[in-house]
C-alpha positions in Angstrom: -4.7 -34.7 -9.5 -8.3 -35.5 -10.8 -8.7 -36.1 -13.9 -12.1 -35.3 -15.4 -14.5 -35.8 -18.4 -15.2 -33.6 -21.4 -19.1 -33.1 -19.9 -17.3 -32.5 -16.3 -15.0 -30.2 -17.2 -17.9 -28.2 -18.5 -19.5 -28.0 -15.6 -16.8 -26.8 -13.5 -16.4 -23.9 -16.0 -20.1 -23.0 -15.1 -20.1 -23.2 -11.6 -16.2 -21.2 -11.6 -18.3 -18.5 -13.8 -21.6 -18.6 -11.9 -19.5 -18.6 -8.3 -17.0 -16.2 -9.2 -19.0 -13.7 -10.6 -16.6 -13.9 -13.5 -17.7 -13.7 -17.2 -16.9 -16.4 -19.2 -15.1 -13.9 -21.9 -13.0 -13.2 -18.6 -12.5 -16.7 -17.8 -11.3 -17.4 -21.7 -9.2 -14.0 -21.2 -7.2 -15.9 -18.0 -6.9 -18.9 -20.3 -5.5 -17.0 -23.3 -2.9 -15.4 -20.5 -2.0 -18.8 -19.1 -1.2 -20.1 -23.1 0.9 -17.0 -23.9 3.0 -17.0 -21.3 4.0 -20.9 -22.1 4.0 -19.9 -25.7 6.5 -16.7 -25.2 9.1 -18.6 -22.8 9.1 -21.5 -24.9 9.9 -20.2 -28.4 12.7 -16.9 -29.6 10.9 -13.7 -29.7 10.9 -13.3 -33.0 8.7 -16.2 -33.6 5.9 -15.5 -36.2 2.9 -17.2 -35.3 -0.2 -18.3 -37.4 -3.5 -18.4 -35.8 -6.2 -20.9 -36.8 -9.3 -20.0 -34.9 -12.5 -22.0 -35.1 -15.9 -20.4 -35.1 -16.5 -21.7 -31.1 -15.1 -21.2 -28.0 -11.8 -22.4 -29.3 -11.5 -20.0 -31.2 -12.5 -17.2 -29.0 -9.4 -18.5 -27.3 -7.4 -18.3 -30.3 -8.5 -14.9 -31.1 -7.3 -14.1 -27.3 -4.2 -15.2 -27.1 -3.0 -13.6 -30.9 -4.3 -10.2 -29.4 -2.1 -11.4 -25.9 0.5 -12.1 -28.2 0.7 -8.9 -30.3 0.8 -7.1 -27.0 3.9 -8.8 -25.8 5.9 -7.8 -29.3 5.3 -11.2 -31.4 4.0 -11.1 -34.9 0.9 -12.5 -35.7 -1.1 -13.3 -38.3 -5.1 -14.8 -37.8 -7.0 -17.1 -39.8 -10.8 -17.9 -39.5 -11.7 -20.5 -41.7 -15.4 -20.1 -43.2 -17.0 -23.2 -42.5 -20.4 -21.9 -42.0 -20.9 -22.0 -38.2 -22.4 -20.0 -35.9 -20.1 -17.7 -34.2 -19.9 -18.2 -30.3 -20.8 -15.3 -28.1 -17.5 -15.2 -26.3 -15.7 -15.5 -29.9 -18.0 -12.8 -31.3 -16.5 -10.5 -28.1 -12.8 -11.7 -28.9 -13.3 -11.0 -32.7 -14.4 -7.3 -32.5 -11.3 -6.9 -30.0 -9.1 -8.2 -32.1 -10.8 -6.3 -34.9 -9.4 -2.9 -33.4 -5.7 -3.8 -33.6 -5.0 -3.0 -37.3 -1.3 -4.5 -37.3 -2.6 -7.9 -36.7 -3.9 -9.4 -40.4 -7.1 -11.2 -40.1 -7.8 -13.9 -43.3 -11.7 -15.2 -43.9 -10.8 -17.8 -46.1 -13.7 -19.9 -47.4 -11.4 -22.4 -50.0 -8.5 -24.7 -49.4 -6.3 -23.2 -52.1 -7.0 -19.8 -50.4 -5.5 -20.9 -47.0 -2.0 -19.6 -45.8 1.3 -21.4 -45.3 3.5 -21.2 -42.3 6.5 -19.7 -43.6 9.6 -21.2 -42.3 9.8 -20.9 -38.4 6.4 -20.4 -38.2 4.5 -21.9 -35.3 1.0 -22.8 -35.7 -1.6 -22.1 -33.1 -4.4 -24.8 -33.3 -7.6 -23.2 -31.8 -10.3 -24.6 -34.3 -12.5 -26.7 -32.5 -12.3 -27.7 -28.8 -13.3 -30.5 -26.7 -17.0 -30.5 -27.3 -16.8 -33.0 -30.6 -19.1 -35.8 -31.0 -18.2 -36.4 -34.9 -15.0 -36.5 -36.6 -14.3 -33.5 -38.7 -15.5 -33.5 -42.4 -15.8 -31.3 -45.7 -13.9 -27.9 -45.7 -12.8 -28.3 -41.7 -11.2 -32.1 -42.5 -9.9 -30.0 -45.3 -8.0 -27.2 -43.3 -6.8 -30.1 -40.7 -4.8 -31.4 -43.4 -3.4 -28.4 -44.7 -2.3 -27.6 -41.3 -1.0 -31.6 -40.7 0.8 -30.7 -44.5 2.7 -27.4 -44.2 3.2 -27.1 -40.1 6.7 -27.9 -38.8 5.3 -26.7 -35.1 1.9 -26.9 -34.1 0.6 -26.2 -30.9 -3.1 -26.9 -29.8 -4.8 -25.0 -27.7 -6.7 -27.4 -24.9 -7.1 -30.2 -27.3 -5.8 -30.8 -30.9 -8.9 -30.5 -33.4 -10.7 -33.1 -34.4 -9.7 -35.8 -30.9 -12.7 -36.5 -28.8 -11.7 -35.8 -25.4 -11.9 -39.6 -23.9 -13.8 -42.5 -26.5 -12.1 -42.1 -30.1 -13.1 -45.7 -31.1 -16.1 -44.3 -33.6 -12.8 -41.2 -34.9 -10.8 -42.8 -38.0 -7.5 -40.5 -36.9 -8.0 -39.1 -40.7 -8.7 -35.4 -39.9 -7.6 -34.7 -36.3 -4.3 -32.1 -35.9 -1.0 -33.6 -35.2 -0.1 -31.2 -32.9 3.8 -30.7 -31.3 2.6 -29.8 -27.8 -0.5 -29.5 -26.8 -2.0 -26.8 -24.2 -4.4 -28.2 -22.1 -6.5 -26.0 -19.3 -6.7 -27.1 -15.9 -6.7 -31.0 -16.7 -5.4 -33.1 -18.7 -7.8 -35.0 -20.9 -8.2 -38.8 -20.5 -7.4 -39.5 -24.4 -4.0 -37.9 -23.7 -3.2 -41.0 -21.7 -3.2 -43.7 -24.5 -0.4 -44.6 -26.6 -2.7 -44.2 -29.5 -3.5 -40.1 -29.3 0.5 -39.3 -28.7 0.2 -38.6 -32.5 -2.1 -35.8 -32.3 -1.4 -34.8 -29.1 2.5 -34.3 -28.9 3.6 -33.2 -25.4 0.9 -31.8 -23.4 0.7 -29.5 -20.8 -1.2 -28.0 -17.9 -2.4 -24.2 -18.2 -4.3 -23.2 -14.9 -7.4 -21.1 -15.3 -8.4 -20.8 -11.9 -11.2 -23.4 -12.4 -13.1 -23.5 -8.6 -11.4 -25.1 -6.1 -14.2 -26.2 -4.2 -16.2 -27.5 -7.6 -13.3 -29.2 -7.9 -13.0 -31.1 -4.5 -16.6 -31.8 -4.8 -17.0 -33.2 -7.8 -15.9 -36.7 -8.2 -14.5 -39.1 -10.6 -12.4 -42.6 -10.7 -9.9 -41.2 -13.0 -6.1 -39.3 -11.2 -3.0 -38.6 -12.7 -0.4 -39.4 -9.6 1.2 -36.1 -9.3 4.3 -36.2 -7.1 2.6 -34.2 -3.9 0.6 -37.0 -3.8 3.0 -39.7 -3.7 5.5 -37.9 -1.0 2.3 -38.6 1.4 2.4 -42.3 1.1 6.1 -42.5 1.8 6.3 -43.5 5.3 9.6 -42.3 7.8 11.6 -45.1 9.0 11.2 -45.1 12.9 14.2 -44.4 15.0 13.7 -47.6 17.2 12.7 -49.7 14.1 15.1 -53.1 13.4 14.7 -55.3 10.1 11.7 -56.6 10.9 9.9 -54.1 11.0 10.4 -53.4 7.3 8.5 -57.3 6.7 10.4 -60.0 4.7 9.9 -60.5 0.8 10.0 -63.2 -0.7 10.6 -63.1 -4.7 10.4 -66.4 -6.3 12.0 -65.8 -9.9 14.2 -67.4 -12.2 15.0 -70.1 -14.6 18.2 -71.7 -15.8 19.7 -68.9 -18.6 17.0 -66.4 -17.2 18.6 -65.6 -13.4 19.2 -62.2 -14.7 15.6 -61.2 -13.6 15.5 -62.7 -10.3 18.7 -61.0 -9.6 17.0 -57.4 -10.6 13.6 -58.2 -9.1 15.7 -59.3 -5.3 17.6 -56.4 -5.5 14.7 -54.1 -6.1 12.7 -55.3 -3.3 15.5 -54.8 -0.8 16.1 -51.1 -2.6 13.0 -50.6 -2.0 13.7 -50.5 1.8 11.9 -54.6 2.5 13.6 -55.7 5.9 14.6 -58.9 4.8 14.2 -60.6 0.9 14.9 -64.0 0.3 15.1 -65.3 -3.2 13.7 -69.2 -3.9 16.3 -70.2 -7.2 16.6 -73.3 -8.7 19.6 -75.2 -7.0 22.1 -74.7 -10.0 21.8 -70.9 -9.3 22.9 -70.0 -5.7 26.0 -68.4 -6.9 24.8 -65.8 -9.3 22.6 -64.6 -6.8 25.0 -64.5 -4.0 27.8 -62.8 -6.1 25.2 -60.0 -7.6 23.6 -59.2 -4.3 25.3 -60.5 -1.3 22.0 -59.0 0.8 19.6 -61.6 -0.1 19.1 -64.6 1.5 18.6 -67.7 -0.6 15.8 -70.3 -0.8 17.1 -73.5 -2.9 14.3 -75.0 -4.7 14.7 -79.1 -5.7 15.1 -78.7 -8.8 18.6 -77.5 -10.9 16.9 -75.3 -13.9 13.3 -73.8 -12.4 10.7 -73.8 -9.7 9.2 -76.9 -8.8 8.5 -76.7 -5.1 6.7 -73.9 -2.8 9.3 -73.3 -0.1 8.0 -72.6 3.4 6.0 -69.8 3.4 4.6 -68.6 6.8 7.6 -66.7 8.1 7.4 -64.2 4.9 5.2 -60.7 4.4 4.8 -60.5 1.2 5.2 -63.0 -2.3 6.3 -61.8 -5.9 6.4 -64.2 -8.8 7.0 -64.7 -12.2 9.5 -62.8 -13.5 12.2 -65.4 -15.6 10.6 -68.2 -14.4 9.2 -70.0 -17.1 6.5 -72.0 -17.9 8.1 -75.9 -17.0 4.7 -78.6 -16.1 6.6 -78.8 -13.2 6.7 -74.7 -12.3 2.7 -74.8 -13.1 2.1 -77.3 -10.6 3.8 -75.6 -8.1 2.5 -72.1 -9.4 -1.3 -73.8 -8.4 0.2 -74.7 -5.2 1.6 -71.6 -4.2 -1.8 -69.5 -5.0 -3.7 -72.6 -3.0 -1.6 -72.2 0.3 -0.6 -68.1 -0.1 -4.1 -66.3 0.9 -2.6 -62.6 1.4 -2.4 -60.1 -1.7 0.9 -61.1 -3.8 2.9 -59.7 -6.9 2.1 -61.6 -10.3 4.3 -60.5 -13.0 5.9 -62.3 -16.2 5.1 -65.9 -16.4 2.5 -66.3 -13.5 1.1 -64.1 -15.9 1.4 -66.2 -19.0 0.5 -69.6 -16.4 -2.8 -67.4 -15.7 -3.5 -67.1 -19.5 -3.2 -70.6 -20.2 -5.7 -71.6 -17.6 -7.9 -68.9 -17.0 -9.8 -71.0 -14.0 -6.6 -70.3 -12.1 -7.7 -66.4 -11.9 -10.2 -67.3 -9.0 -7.7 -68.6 -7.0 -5.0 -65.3 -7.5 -5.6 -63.5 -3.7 -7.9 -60.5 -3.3 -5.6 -57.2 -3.6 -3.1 -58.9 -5.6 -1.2 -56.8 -8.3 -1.1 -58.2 -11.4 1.4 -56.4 -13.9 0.7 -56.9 -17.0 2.3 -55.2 -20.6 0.4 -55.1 -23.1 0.5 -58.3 -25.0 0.1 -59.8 -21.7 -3.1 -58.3 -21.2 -4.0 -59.5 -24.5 -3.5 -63.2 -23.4 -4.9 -62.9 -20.2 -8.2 -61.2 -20.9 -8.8 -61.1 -25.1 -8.8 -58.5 -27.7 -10.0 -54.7 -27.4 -10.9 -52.5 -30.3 -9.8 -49.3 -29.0 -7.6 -47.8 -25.6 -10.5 -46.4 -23.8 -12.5 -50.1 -24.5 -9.3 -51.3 -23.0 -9.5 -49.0 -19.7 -13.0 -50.0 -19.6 -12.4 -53.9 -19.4 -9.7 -53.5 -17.2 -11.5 -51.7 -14.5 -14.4 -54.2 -15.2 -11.9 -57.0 -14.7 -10.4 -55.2 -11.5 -13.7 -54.8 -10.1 -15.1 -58.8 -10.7 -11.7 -60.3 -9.0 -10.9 -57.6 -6.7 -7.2 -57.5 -7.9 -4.9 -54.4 -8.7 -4.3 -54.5 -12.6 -0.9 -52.5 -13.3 -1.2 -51.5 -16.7 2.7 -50.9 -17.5 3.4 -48.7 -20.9 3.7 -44.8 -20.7 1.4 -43.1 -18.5 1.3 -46.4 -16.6 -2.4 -46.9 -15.5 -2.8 -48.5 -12.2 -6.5 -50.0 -12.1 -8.0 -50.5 -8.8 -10.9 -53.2 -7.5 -12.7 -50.2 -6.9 -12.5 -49.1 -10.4 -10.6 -46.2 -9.8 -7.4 -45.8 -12.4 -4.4 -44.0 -11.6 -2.2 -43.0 -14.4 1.6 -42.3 -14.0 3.4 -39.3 -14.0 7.1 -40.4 -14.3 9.2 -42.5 -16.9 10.7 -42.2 -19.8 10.9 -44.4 -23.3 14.3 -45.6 -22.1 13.1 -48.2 -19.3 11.5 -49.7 -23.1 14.4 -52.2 -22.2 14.4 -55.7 -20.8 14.4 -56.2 -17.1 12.7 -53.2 -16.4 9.2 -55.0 -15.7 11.3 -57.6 -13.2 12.8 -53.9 -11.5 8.8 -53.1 -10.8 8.1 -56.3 -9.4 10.6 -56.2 -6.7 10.0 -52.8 -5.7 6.0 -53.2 -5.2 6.4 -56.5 -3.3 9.6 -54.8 -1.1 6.4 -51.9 -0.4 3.8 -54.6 -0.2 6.3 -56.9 2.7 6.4 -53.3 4.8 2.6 -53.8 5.1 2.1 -50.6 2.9 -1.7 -51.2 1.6 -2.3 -52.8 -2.1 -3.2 -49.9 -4.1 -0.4 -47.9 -2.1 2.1 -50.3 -2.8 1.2 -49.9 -6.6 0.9 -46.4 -7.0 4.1 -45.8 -5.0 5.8 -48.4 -6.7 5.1 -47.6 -9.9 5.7 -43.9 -9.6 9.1 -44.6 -8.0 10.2 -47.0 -10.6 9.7 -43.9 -13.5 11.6 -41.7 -11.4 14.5 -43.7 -10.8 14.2 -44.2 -14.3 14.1 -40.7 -14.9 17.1 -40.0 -12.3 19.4 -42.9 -14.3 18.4 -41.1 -18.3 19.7 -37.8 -16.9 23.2 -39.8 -16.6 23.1 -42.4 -19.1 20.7 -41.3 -21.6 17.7 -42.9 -22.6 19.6 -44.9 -25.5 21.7 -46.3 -22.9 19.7 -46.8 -20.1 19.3 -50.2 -18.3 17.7 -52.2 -15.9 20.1 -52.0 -13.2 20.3 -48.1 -14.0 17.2 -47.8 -12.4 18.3 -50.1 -9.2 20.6 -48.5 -8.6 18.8 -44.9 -8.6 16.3 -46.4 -6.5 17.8 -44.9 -3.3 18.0 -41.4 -5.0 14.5 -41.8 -5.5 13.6 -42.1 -2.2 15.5 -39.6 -1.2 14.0 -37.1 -3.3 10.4 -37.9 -2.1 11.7 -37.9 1.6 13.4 -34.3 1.2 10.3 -32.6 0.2 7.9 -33.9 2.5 
């Protein structure tokens, strides 16, 4: 799915209207149909609801959906702020509609003390002010934001909660922006949804089609997606019915430390789940029998050295190369971290320590392959690349940095971004806060360098990789819960994921 800008989405609502031949009262009227029907199969019928409209187009849609509402049996109450704004054509048409249904109070008030409060049950419809802001909310409208941030149990924005800018909140202090339950967004999501930052405000959000044109749509580009599962089932590709082990490439996952074998037991595994022909794992000598014991499938590579990686192995024979994760940080690992990215010229996995080994010696960056996929949390992106003041500067530098080294920055977290040399950025669809757990970043690595040794194409092997990873964590929370849940949950629901994405191709 695309995923637009403020400005864009704007301009598809024109063309829809001037293409369709469709007012845009008409095209707020579809809207306000889409948001009722989530908002009646989502809460008891006798759900009063509390109506804040704005003075805009927001509130045209607010007025909409109460009169949408009324019609289907709910009680409603409306209540238009006087902030001294002009009154939006499309609101002006909703307001004299809505003026003819007498059993539907309409309030006007113009002082705090004089606005209502959601009795018990209540839920609060958030339709003040849309996703046109440039300036954070002030004087009586800061005013009713709180009121509603005070006395709401439930809120529920309508396309964007009040007072959020729709992708840059660096300049917006958070103090007067609704912190909204769920938030109902139409067509798209909006980029701010996507950082950790806005959850706040935002709550859950979801999709309300409007019937936005499909061909403005198509046409119009941007570097921004949100990997929606029909698009992932696409990249999966059918194993052939005259295929052997080598077709599937051979990984080769060079992980662990003495007391840290843990992750280069979960990253060996994942690659092999992860359908890889062939993985071998290069361990420090001292740890051939963990590995063998907890999975019997993997070949081993012993390294000189008793306690961590000290020696590239031979590499021509493998696919594809993953390091880092529980390998540590040894003088003697570094040098033969340097090694490794002098003699291995295809792209590679870099997760854990490579990551922090990149940090400490930022020179080594220009010698990390082109395509490689870096995967970095958040602290880790800190130390490899500084500082930001906000999420979206953050996006920004990352796509920046993507684009200067031609490397694949996976941006792990929720809504997962995946950042592309071409500066495109893909943002996950699946996971849950249960894979918040150690061993789940290792579980990532093995699966993209498994996709990466079956020759499946950089940015493929990222996006499919990370997606699969949230649903197999997804799969595993439905069985263990998300309190629960480990990192050899989601191993082991690797196969189910698959599955799933097979079946409904």
């Amino acid at each position: 799915m695309k995923v637009f800008t403020v400005q864009q989405i704007r301009e598809l609502d024109a063309f829809t209207i001037a293409h369709e031949s469709i007012a845009s009262v008409e095209l707020m009227e579809r809207a306000a149909a889409g948001c009722t029907l989530w908002l009646t199969s989502h809460f008891p019928p006798e759900t009063s609801f509390l109506i804040f409209s704005g003075a805009g187009n927001n509130g045209g849609d607010g007025l909409a959906i109460a009169r949408q509402l009324f019609y289907r049996g709910c009680r409603v109450t409306v209540c238009i702020p006087e902030m001294g704004l002009r009154h939006s054509d499309d609101f002006e048409a909703n307001f004299e509609r809505l003026k003819k249904i007498p059993r539907i109070e309409i309030l006007q008030p113009s002082r705090a003390e004089d606005l209502p409060v959601p009795g018990n049950g209540t839920v609060v419809i958030d339709a003040l002010f849309g996703s046109g802001l440039s300036r954070p909310l002030s004087g009586f409208a800061a005013l009713v934001v709180d009121h509603i941030n005070r006395h709401s149990t439930c809120t529920v924005a309508i396309d964007i909660p009040s007072g959020l800018f729709g992708e840059d909140n660096g300049n917006n202090p958070g103090e007067a922006i609704i912190r909204a339950c769920h938030t109902l967004s139409f067509q798209f999501p909006k980029l701010a949804f996507f950082f950790a930052e806005n959850y706040e405000f935002t709550g859950k959000w979801h999709i309300i089609p409007i019937g936005l044109h499909e061909d403005a749509i198509r046409n119009t580009d941007t570097p921004y997606f949100f990997l929606a599962q029909a698009d992932v089932r696409a990249w999966v590709r059918p194993r052939g019915t005259f295929s052997h082990k080598g077709t599937y490439g051979h990984a080769l996952i060079i992980a662990g430390s003495h007391g840290m074998m843990g992750a280069a037991v979960l990253a060996a595994r994942s690659a092999a789940r992860a359908g890889a022909g062939l993985v071998t794992s290069h361990l420090p000598a001292s740890s051939e029998m963990i590995m063998q014991v907890s999975a019997p499938e993997v070949i081993i590579s012993i390294d000189p050295s008793k306690e961590v990686f000290s020696r590239v192995p031979e590499i021509g024979k493998y696919t594809a190369v993953a390091i880092g994760p529980g390998l540590g940080t040894r003088k003697e690992t570094k040098e033969a971290f340097v090694s490794l990215l002098s003699a291995w010229r295809r792209p590679m996995v870099l997760d854990a320590d490579a990551l922090n080994m990149l940090a400490a010696d930022a020179s080594l960056l220009e010698l990390v392959p082109e395509n490689s996929i870096l995967t970095p949390h958040p602290k880790e992106f800190v130390r490899l690349f500084g500082l930001w003041e906000n999420p979206w500067e953050r996006l920004q530098k990352a796509r920046e940095i993507a684009s200067r080294y031609r490397i694949i920055l996976v941006m792990k977290g929720a809504y997962t971004a995946i950042v592309c040399p071409d500066q495109t950025v893909w943002f996950n669809s699946t996971g849950n806060p249960g894979m918040a757990t150690g061993g789940s970043g290792d579980v990532l690595t093995g699966i993209i360098a498994g996709l990466l040794a079956q020759e499946y194409p950089p940015p493929d092997a990222a996006r499919l990789g990370v997606f699969v990873h949230g649903l197999a964590g997804d799969l595993a929370a439905r069985k263990t819960g998300q309190h629960a849940l480990l990192a050899g949950d989601i191993v082991n629901h690797l196969g189910e994921a698959f599955l799933l994405l097979e079946k409904e191709k």
